[in-house]
DOLOVEX-979515 format. One record per atom (N, C-alpha, C): residue number from 1; residue in three letters; y, x, z. Coordinates in steps of 0.2 Angstrom, whole numbers, plus 5000, padded with zeros to 4 digits. Layout:
! residues N
ATOM  num  residu    yy    xx    zz
ATOM  NUM     Ala     Y     X     Z
...
This chain:
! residues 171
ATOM  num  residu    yy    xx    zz
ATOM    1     Unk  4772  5251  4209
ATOM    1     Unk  4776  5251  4203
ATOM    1     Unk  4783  5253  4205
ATOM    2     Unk  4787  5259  4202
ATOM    2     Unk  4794  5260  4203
ATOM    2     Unk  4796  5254  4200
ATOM    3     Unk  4803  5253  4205
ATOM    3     Unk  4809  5249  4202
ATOM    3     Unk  4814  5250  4197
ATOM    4     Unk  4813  5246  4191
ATOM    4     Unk  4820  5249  4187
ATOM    4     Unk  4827  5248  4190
ATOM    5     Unk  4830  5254  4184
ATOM    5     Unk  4837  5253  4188
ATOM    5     Unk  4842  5245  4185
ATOM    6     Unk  4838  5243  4180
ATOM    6     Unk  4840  5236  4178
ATOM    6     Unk  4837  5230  4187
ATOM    7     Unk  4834  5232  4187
ATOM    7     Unk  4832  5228  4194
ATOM    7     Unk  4835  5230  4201
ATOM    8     Unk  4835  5236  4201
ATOM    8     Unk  4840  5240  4206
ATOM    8     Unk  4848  5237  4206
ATOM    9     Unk  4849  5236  4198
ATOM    9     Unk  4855  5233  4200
ATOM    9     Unk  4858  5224  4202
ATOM   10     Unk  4853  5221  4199
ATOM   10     Unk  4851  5215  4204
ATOM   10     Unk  4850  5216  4212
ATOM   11     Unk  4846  5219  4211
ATOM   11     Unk  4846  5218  4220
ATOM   11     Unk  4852  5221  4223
ATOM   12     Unk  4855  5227  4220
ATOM   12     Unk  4862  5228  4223
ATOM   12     Unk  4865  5222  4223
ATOM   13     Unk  4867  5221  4217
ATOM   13     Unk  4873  5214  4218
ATOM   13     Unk  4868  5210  4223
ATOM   14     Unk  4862  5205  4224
ATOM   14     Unk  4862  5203  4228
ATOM   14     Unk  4863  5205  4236
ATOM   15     Unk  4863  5211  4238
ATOM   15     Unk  4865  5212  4244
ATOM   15     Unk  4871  5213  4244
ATOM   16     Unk  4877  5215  4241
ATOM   16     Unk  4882  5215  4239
ATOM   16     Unk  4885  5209  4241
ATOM   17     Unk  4883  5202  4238
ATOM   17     Unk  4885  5195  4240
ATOM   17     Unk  4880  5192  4246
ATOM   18     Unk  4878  5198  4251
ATOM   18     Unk  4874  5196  4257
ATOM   18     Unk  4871  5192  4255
ATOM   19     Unk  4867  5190  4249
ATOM   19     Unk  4861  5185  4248
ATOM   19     Unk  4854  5187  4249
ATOM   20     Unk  4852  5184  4254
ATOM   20     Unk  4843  5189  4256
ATOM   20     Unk  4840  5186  4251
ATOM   21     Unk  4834  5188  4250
ATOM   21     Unk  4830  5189  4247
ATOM   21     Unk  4822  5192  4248
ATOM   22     Unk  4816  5186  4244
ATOM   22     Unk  4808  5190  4245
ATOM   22     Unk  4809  5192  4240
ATOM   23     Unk  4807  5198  4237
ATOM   23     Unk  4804  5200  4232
ATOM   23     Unk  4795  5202  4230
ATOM   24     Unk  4794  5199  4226
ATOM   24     Unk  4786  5199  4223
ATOM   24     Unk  4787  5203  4219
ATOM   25     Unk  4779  5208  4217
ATOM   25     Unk  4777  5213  4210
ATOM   25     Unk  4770  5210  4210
ATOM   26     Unk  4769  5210  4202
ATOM   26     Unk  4766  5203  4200
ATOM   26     Unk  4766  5209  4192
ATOM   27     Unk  4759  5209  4189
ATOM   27     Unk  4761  5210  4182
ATOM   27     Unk  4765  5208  4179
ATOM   28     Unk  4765  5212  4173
ATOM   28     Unk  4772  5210  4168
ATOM   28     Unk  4768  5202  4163
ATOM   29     Unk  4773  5200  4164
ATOM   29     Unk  4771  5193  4162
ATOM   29     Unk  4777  5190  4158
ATOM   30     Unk  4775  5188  4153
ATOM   30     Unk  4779  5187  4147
ATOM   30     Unk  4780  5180  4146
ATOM   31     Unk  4777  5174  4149
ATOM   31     Unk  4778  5168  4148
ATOM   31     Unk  4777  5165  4153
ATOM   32     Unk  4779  5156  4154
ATOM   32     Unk  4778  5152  4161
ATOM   32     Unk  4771  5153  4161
ATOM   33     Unk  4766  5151  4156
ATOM   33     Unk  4760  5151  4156
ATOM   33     Unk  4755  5158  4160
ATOM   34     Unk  4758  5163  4157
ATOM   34     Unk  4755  5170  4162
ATOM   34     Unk  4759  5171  4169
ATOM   35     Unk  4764  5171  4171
ATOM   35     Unk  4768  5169  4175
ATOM   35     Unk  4762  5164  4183
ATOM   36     Unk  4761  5158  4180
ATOM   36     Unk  4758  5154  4184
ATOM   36     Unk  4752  5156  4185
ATOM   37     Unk  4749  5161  4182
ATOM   37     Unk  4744  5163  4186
ATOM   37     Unk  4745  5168  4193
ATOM   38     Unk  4753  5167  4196
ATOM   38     Unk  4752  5172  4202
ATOM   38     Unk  4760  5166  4203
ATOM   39     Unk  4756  5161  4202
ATOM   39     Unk  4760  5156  4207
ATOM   39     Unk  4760  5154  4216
ATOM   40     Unk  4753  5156  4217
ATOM   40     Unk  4755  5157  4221
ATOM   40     Unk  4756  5164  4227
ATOM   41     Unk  4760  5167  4223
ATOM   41     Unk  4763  5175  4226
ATOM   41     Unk  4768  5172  4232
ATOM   42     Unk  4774  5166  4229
ATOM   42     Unk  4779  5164  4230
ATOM   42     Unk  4779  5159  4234
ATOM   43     Unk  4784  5157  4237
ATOM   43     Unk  4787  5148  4240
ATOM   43     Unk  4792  5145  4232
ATOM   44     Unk  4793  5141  4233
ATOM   44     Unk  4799  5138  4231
ATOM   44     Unk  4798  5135  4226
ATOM   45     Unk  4803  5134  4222
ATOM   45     Unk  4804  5132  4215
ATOM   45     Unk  4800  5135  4210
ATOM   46     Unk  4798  5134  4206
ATOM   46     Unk  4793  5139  4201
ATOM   46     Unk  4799  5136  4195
ATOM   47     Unk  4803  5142  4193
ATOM   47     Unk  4806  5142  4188
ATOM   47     Unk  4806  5146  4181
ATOM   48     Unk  4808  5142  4175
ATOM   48     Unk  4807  5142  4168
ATOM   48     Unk  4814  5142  4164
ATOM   49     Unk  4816  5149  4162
ATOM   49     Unk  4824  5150  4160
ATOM   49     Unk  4824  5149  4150
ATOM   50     Unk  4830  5144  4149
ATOM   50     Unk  4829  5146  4143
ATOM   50     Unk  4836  5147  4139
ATOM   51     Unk  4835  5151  4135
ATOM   51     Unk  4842  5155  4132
ATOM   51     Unk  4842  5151  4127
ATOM   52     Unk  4847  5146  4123
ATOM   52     Unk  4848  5143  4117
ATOM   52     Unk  4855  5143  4115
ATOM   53     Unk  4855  5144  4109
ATOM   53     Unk  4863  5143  4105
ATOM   53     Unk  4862  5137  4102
ATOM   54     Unk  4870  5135  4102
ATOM   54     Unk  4870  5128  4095
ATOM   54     Unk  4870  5132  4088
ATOM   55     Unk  4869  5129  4085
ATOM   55     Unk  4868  5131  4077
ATOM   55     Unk  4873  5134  4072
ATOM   56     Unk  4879  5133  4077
ATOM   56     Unk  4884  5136  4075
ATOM   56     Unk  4884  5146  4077
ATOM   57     Unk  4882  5144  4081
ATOM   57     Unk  4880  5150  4086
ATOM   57     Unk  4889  5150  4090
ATOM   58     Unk  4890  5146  4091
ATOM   58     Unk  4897  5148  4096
ATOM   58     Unk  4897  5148  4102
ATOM   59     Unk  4891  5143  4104
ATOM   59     Unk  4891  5140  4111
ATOM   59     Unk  4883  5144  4113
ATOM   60     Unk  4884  5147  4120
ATOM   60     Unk  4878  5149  4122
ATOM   60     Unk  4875  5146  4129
ATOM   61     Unk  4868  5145  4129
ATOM   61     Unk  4865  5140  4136
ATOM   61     Unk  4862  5145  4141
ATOM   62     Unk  4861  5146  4146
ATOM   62     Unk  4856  5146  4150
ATOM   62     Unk  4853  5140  4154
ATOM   63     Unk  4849  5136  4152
ATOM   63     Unk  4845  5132  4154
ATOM   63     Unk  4840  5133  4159
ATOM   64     Unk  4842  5131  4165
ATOM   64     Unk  4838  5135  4170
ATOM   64     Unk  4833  5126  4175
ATOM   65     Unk  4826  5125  4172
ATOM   65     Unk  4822  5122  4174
ATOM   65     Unk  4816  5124  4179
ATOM   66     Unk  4814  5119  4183
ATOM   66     Unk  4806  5119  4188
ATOM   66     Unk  4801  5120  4179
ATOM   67     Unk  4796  5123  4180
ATOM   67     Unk  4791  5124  4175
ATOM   67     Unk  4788  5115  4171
ATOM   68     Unk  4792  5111  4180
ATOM   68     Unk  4785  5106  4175
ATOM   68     Unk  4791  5103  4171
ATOM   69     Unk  4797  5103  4173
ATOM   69     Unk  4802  5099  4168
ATOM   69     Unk  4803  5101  4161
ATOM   70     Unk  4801  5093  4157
ATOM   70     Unk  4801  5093  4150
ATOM   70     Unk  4810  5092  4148
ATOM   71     Unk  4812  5095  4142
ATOM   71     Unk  4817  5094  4139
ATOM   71     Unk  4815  5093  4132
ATOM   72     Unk  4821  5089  4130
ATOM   72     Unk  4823  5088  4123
ATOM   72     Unk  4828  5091  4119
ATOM   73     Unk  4828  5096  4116
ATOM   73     Unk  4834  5100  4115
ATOM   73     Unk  4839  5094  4111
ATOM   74     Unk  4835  5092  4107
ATOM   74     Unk  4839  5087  4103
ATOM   74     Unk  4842  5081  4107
ATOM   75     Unk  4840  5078  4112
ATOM   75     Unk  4843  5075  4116
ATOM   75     Unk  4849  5080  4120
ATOM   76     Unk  4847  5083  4121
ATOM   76     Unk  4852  5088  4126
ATOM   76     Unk  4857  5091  4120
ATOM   77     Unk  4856  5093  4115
ATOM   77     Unk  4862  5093  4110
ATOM   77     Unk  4868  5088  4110
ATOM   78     Unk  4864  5083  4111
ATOM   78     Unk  4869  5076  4111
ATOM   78     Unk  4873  5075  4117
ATOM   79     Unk  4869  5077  4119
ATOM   79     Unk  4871  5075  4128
ATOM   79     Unk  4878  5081  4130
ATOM   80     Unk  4878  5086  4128
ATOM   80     Unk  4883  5090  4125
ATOM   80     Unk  4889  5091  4121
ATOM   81     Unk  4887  5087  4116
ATOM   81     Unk  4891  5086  4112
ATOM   81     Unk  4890  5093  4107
ATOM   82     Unk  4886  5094  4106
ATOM   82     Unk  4884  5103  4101
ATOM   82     Unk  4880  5100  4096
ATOM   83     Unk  4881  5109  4093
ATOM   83     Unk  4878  5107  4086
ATOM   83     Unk  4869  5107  4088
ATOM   84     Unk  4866  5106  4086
ATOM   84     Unk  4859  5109  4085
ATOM   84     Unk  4858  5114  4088
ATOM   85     Unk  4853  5115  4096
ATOM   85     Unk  4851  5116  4099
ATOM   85     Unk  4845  5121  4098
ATOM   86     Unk  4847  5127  4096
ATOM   86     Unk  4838  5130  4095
ATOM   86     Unk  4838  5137  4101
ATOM   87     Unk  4831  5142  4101
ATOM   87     Unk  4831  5145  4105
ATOM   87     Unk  4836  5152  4101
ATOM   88     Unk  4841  5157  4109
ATOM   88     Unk  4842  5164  4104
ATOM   88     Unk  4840  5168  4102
ATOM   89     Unk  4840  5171  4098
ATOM   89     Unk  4836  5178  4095
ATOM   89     Unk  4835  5184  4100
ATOM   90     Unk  4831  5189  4100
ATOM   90     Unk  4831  5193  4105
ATOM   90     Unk  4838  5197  4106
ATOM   91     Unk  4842  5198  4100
ATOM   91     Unk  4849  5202  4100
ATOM   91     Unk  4852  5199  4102
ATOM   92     Unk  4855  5192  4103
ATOM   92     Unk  4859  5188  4108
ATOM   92     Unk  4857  5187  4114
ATOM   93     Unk  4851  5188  4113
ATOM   93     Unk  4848  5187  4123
ATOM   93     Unk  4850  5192  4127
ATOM   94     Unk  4850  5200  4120
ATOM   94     Unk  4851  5206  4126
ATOM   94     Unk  4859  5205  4127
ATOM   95     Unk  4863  5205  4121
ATOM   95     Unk  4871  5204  4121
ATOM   95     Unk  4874  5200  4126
ATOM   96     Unk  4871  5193  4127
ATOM   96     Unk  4875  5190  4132
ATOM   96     Unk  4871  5192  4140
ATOM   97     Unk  4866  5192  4140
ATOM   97     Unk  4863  5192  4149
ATOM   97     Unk  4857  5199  4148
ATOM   98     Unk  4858  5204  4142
ATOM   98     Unk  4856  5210  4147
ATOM   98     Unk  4847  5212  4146
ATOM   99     Unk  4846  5206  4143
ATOM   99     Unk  4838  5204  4146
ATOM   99     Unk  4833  5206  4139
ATOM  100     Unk  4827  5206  4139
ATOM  100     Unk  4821  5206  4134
ATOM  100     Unk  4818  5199  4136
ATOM  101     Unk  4816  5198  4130
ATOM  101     Unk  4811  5193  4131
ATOM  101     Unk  4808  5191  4135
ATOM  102     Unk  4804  5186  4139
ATOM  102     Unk  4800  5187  4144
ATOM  102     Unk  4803  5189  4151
ATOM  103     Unk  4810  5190  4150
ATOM  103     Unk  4815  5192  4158
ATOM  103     Unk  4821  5189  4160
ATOM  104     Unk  4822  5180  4155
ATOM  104     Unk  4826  5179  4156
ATOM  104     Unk  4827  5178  4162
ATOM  105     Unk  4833  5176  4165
ATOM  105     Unk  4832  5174  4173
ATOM  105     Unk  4841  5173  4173
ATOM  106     Unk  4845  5169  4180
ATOM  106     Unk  4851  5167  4181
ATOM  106     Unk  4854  5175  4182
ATOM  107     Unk  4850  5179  4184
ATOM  107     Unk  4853  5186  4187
ATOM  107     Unk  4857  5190  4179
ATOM  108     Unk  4853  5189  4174
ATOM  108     Unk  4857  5190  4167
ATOM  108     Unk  4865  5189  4167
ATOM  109     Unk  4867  5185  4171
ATOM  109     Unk  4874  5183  4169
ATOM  109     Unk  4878  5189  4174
ATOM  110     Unk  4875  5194  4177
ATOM  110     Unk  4880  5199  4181
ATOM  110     Unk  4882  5204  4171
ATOM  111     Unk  4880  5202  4168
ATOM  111     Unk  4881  5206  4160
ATOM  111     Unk  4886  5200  4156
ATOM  112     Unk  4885  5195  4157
ATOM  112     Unk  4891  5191  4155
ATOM  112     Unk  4895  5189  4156
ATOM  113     Unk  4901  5198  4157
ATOM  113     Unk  4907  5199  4158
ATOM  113     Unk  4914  5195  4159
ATOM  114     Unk  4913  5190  4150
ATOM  114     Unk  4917  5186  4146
ATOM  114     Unk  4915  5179  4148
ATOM  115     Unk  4909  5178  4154
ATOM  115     Unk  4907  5174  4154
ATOM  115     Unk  4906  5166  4148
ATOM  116     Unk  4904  5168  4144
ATOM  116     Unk  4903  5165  4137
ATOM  116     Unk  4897  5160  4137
ATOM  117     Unk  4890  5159  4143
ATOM  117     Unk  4885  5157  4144
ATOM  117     Unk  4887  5151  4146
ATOM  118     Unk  4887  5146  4145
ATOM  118     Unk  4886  5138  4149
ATOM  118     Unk  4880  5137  4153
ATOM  119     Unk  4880  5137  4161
ATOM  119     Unk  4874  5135  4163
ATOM  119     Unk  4869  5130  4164
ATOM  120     Unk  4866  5128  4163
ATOM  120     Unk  4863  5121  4165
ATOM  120     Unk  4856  5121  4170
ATOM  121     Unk  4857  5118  4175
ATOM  121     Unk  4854  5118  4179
ATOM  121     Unk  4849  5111  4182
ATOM  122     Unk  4843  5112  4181
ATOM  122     Unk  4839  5107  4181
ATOM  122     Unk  4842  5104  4190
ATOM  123     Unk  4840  5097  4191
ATOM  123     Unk  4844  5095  4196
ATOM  123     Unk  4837  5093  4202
ATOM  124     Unk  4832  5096  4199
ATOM  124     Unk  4826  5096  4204
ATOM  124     Unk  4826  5102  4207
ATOM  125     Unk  4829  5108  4202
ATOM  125     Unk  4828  5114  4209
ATOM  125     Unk  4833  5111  4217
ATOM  126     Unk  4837  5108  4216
ATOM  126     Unk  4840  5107  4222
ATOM  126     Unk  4839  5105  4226
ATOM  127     Unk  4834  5101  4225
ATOM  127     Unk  4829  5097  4229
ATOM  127     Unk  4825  5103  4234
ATOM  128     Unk  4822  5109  4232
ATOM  128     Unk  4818  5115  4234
ATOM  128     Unk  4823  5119  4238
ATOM  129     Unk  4819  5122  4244
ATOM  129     Unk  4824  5126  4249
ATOM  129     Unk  4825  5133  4244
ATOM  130     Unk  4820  5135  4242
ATOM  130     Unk  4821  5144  4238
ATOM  130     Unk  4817  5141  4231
ATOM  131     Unk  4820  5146  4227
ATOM  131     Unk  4817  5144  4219
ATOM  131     Unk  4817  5154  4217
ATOM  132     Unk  4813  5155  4213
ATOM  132     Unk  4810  5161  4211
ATOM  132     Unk  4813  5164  4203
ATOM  133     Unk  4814  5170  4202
ATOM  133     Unk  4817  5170  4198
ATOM  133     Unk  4816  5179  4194
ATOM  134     Unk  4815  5180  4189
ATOM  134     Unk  4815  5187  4187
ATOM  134     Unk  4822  5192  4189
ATOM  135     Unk  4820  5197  4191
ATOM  135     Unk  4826  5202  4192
ATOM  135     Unk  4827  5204  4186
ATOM  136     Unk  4828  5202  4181
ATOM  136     Unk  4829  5204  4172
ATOM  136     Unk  4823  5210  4171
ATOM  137     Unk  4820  5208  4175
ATOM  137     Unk  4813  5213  4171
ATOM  137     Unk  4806  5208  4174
ATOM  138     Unk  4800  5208  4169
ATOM  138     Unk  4797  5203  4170
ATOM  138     Unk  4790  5206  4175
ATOM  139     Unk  4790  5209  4180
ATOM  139     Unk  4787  5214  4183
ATOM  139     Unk  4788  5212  4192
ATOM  140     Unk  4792  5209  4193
ATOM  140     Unk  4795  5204  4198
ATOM  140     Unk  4797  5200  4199
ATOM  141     Unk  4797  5196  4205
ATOM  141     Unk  4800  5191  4205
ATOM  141     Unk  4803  5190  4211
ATOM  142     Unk  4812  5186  4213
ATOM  142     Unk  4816  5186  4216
ATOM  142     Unk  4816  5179  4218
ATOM  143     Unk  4813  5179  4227
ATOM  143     Unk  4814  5173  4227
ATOM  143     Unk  4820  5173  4232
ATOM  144     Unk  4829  5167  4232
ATOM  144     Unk  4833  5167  4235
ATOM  144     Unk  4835  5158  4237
ATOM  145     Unk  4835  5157  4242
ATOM  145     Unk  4840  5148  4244
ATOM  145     Unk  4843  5148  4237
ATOM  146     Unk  4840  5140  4236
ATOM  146     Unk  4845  5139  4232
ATOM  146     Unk  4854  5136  4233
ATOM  147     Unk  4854  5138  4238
ATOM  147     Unk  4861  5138  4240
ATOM  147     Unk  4863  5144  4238
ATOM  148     Unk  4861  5149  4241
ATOM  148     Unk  4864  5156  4239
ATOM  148     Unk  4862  5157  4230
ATOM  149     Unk  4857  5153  4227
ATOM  149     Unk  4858  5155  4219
ATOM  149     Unk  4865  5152  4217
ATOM  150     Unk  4866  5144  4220
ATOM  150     Unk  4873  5143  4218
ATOM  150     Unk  4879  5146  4222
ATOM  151     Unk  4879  5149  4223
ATOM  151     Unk  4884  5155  4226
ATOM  151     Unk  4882  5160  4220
ATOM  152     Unk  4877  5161  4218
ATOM  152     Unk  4878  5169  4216
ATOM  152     Unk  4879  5165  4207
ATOM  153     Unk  4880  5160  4206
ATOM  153     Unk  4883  5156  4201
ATOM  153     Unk  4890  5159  4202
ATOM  154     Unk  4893  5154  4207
ATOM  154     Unk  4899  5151  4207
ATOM  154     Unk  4905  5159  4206
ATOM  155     Unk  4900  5165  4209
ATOM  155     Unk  4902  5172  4211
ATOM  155     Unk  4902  5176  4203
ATOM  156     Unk  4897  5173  4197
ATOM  156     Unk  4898  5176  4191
ATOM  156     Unk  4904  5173  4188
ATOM  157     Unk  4905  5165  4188
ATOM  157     Unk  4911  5163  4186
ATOM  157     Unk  4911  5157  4179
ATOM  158     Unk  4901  5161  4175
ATOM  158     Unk  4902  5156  4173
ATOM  158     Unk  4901  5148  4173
ATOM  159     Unk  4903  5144  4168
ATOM  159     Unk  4902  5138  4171
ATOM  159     Unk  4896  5135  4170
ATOM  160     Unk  4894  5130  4174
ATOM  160     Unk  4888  5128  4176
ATOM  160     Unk  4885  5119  4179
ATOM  161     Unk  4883  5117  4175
ATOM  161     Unk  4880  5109  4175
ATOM  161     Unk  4875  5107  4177
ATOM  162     Unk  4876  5104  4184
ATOM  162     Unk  4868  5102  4188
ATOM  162     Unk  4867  5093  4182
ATOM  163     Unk  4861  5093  4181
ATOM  163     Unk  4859  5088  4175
ATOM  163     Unk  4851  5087  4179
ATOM  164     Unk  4852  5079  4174
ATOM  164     Unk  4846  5074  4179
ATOM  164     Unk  4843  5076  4171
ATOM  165     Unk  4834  5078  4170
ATOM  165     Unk  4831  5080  4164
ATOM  165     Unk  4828  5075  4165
ATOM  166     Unk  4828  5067  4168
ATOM  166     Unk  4824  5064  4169
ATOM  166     Unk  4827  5057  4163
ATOM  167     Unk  4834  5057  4163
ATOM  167     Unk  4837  5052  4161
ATOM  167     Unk  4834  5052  4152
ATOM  168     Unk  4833  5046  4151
ATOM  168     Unk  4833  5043  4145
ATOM  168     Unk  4837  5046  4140
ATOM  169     Unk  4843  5048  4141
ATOM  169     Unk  4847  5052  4137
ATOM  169     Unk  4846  5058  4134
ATOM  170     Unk  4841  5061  4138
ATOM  170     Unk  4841  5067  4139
ATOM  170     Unk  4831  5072  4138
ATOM  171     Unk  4828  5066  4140
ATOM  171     Unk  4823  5069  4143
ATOM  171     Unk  4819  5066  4133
């Protein structure tokens, strides 16, 4: 399967930021659920990205979880202090991170320029040495240390919240 040049340009920027990386080719898989059927391609974190606005639409999330962690948006709204938590439409997914459906992933954020995406990062991938990730196309998957994901955060610029999904508050 050729590389798109949306993936091509991930994997630049990650060589770029000397981040090594394994890359897996895995059908196109459009959900965790299809996804998990080529779980084990990978090591690491098996990760589930989710794009949501508050209800205002002013504040946008990338919500970056392990597959088996549960959230509560509505808990997480409060935890925030935002309006009502729902998922983005596909036209705001491509505008802020680049992506289609089924592609989200943290590499999206090399397109948000203005850095306008608030991160939120589940606090179990930390716990894993590497965690896997779509190269914004769903055909792939990029597995990189999760040290080097936090570098390849800290390198987009924008801001980012490691959060316990376990707490009472929240889960």
């Amino acid at each position: 399967m050729p590389i798109s040049s949306e993936e091509t340009k991930i994997l630049q920027t990650l060589e770029d930021l000397q981040i090594p990386y394994q890359r897996y080719e895995h059908p196109p898989v459009a959900t965790v659920k299809e996804a998990e059927q080529y779980s084990d391609l990978h090591p690491g974190a098996h990760c589930r990205n989710l794009f949501l606005r508050d209800k205002p639409g002013k504040k946008h999330y990338l919500v970056i979880l392990r597959i088996e962690t549960e959230v509560n948006l509505n808990k997480l709204a409060r935890a925030f202090k935002s309006g009502r938590l729902s998922f983005a439409s596909n036209e705001r997914l491509y505008r802020f991170l680049g992506v289609l459906p089924g592609a989200v992933s943290p590499f999206g954020l090399v397109h948000d320029i203005d850095h306008e995406v608030m991160v939120i990062l589940d606090h179990t991938i930390l716990e894993a040495d590497t965690a896997g990730f779509h190269p914004n196309v769903n055909t792939a998957t990029i597995v990189v240390k999760v040290t080097d994901l936090l570098h390849f955060l800290d390198v987009m610029g924008n801001n980012y919240q490691v959060i316990d999904f376990t707490r009472e508050d929240i889960s």
